[in-house]
TORKOLNU-616947 format. One record per residue: z, x, y of N, C-alpha, C, CB in turn. Coordinates in steps of 0.1 Angstrom, whole numbers, plus 5000, padded with zeros to 4 digits. Glycine has a CB too. Example, Ala and Ser with C-alpha at 12.3 -4.5 7.8 and 13.67 -1.06 7.14 Angstrom:
507851324943507851234955507851324967509051134955
507151284978507151374989507951295000505751414994
***
This chain:
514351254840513551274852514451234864512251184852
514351324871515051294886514351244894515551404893
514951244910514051204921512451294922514951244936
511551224929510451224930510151264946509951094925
509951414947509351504959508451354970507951664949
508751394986507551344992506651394993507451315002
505151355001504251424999503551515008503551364996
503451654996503751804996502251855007503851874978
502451935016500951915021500051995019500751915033
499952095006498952155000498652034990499252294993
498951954987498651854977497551724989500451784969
498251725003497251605013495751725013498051555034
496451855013495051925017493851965008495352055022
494351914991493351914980492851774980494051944965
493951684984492651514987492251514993492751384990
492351595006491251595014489551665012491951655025
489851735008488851824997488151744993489551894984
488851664977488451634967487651474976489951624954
488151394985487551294991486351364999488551215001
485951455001484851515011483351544999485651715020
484351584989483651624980482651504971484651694972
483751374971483151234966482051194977484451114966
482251194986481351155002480151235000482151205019
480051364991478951494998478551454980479651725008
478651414971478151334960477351224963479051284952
478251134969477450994969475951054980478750844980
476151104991475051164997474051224988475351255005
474051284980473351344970472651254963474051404962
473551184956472951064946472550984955473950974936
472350904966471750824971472850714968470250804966
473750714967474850574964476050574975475750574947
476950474978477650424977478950484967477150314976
479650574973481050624964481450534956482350654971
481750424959482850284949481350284939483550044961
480150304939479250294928478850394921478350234931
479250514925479050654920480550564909479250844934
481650544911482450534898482050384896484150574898
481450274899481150184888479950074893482450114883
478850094889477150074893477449974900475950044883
478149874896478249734903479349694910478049624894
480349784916481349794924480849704934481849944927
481549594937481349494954481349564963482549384960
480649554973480749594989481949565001479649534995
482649454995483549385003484749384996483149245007
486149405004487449384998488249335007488049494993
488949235002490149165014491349305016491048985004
491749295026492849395030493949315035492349505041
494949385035496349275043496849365056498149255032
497649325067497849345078499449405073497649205088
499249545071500649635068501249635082500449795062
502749525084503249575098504549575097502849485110
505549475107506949545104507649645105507049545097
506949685115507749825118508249845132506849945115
507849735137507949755158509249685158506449645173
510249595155511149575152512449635152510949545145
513349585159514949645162515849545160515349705178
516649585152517849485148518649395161519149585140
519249585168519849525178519149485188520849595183
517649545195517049515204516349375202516349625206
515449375195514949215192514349235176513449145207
514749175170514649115155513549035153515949035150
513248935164512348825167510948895167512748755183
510549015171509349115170509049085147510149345177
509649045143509149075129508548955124510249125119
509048825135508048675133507148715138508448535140
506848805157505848795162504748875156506148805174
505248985147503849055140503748975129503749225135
504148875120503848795111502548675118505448715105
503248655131502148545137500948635144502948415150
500848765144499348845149498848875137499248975157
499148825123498448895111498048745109499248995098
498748655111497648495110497048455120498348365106
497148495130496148465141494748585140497148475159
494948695132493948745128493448705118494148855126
493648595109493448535098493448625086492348455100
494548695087494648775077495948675065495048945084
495248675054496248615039497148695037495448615023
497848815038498448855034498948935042498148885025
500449005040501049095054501849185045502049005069
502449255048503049345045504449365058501849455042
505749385051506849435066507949475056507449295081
508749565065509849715067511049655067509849835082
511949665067513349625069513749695081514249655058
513349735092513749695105514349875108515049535104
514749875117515949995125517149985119516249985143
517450115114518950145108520050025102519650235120
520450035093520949885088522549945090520349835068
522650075092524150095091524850095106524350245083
523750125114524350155134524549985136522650245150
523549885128523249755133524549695126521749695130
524649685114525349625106524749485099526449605113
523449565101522549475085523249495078521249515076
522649325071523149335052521749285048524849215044
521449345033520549215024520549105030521049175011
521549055027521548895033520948875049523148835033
521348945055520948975074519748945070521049135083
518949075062517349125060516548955052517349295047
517148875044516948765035516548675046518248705026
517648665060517548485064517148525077519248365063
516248675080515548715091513948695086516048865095
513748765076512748715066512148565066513348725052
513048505058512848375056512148285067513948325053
513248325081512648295088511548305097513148295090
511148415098509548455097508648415091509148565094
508748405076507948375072507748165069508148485062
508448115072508947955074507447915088511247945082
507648035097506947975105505248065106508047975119
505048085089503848175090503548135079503848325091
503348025075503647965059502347955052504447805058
501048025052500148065054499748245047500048035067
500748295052500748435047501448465035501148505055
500948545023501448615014502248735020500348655006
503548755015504348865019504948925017504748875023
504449075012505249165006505949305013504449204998
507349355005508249375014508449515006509649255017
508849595019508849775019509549825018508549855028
511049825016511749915010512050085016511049914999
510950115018510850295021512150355015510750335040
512350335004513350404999514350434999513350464997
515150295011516150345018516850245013516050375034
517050195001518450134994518650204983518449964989
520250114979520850194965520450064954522950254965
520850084937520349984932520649864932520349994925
522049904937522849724940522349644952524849714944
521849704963521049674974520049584967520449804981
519549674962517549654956517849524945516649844943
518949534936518849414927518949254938520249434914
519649304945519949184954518649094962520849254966
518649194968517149214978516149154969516749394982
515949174953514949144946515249004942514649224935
516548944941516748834939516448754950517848824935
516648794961516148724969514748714978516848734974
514248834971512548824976512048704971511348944972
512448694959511848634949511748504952512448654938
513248444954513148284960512348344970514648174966
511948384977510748334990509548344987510648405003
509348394973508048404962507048534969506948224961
507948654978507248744978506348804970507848804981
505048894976504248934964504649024959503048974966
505549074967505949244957506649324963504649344954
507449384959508949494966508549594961510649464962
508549704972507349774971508749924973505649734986
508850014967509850164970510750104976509350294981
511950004965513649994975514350124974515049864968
514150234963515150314964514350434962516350274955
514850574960514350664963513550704944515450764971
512750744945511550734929512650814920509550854929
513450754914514550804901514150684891516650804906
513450724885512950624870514050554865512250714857
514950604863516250514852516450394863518350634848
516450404879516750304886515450214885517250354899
514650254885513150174887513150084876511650284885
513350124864513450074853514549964851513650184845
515950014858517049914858516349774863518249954868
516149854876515749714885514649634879515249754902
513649674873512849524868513149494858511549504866
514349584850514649454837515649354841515449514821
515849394857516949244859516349164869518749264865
515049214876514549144888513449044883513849254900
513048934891511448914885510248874895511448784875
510748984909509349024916508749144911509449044932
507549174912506949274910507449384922505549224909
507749484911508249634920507049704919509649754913
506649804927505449884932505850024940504549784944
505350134934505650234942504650344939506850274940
504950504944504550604941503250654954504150594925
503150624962502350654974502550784979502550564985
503750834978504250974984503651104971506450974985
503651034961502851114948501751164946502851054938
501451324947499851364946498951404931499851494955
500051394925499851494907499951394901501151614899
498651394892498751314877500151314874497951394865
500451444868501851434858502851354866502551594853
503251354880504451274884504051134881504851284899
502951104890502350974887502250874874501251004890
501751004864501750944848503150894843501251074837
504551004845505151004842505950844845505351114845
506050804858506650704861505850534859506950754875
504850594858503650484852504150474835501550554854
504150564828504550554814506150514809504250694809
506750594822507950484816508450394824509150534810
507850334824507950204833508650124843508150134827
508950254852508850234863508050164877508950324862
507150104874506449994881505349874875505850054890
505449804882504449644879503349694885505049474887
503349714899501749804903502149964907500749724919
500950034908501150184912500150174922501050314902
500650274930500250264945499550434949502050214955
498950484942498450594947497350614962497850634934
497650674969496850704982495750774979497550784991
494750784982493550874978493751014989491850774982
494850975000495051095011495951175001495951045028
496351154997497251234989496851264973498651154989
496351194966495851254955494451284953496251184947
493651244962492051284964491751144953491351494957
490251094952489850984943490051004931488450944945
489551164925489851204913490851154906490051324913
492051224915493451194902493451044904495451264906
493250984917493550864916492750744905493450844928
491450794901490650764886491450734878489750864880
491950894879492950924857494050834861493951164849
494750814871495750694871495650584869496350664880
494550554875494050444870493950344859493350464870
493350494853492950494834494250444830492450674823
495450514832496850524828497550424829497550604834
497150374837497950244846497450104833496950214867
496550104832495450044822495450004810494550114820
496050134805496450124795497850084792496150204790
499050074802500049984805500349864809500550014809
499349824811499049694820500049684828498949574814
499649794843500049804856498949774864500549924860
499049714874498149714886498449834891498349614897
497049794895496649944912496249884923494950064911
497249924934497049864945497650004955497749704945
496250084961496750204966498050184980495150284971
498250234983498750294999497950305009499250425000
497550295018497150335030497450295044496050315028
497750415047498450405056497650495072499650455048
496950585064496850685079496150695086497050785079
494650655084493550645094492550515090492650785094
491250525095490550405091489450495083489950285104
489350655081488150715074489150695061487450885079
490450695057490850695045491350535041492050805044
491150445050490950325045489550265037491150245055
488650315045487550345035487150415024486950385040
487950545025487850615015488750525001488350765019
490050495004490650394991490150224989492250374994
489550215001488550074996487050134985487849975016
486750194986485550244978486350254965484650404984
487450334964488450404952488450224945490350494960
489050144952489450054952488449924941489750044967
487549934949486449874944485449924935485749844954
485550044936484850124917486150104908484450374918
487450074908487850054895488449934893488550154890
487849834904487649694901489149644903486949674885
489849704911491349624915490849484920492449714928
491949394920491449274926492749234938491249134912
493949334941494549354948494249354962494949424944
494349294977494249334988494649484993494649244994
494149544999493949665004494749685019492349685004
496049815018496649815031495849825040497449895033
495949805052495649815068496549865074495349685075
497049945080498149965088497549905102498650125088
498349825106498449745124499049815133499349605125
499149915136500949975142500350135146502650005124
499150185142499350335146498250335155499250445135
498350465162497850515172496650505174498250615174
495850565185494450575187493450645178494450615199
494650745170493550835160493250775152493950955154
494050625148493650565136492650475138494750505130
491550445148490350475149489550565156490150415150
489750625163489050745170488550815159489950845178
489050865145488150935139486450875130489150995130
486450745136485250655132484150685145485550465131
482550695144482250685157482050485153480550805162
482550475148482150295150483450255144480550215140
483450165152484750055146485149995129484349915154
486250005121486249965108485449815109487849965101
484949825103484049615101484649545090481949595097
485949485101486949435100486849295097487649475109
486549165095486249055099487348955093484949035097
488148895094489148755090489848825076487848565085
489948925077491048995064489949075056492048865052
488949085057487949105046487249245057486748925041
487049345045486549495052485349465047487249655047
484249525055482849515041482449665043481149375045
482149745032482049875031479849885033482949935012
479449995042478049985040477850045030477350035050
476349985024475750015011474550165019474749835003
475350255019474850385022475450495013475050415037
474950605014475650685007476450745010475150735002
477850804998479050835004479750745009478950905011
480550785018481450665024480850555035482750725031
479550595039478950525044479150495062479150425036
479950615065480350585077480350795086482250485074
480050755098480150875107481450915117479050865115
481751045115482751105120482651125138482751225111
***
């Protein structure tokens, strides 16, 4: 198996589908989507504050403490952050990225914190990088290098943080594939990209490997809802992304605000996704 395609947009335009289709069910049945797939699915899921991205090496570096201290002054447990602007113009290293880290997180000592990758190291990078997430007892190194399974595979028989990927993936079979051979500790499927459906059978898959599921989300607040329902019908116990960082459309497509409160989303017990466009 080679590299692993990003994601293809006849494949966002069948999840989009296949999620419209889950929403115009639950309406039907009189339920709650996360209980159309499991009767007693919770209403409430903790989410984490995905940020780390406003940050410039050479401009100010210091921006990756200050969104660590707006995800605990939101009283959010958990955060999520990027490795910064271009490591090659700046003259990052791992190590740069380790004792910039550290130091963020030293003065946020309160927050769980897991680190992003976006596919932009090689494996000697990534083994490194994993050695050193680790002493800072990160939750999880999430895509260091681009989805080539023999590397996925290298790296956690010598690392011992949990690696996590596959968000850019819309097809069972890629998804299965890298779930079966053991290419990750959790899998990260997007419901924007694979609709709830596939994201079910991965599930199942995942399951029977003993992988976590802990989706992606990244791009609005109607598909944070939509993977918190996903999320909570197949009983993950993982916090749920938030993205902190994007534009106005990433609530404008709500007529009401996500109900957001101290890290914790609470989904309405209406039917479908429970929310208006």
């Amino acid at each position: 198996l080679g590299r692993f395609p990003h994601v293809r947009p006849i494949e966002a335009a069948v999840a989009g589908l296949d999620c419209a289709l889950w929403d115009l069910r639950g309406k039907i049945a009189g339920q709650p989507v996360a209980r159309m797939i499991a009767p007693s699915a919770p209403l409430k899921r903790e989410v984490y504050a995905s940020t780390g991205v406003r940050y410039d090496w050479r401009g100010d570096p210091g921006v990756l403490a200050a969104e660590l201290a707006e995800a605990t002054a939101l009283r959010y447990r958990h955060a999520k952050v990027r490795l910064g602007t271009d490591w090659a113009a700046d003259g990052v290293t791992v190590e740069r990225f380790l004792d910039r880290l550290g130091s963020a997180m030293a003065c946020n000592s309160t927050l769980s914190v897991a680190v992003d990758g976006n596919c932009r190291l090689n494996l000697d990078q990534a083994q490194t990088m994993a050695r050193g997430l680790q002493e800072l007892r990160c939750a999880w190194f999430e895509e260091p290098m681009p989805l080539e399974l023999a590397h996925y595979r290298e790296l956690r028989r010598t690392s011992g943080i949990r690696i996590s990927g596959g968000e850019s993936l819309g097809t069972l079979i890629e998804l299965a594939a890298l779930v079966e051979g053991g290419a990750f500790d959790i899998v990260q499927p997007d419901v924007a990209v694979t609709g709830i459906t596939t994201a079910i059978e991965i599930a199942a898959i995942a399951a029977r490997h003993d992988v976590e599921v802990c989706p992606h989300s990244w791009h609005n607040d109607l598909m944070t809802i939509a993977n918190a329902h996903f999320m909570a019908g197949i009983g993950s116990m993982r916090p749920l992304e938030r993205c902190m960082v994007q534009g106005p459309l990433q609530s404008a497509v709500l007529a009401e605000p996500l109900p957001i409160a101290d890290g914790i989303l609470s989904l309405c017990d209406a039917p479908g996704f429970g929310v208006s466009l």
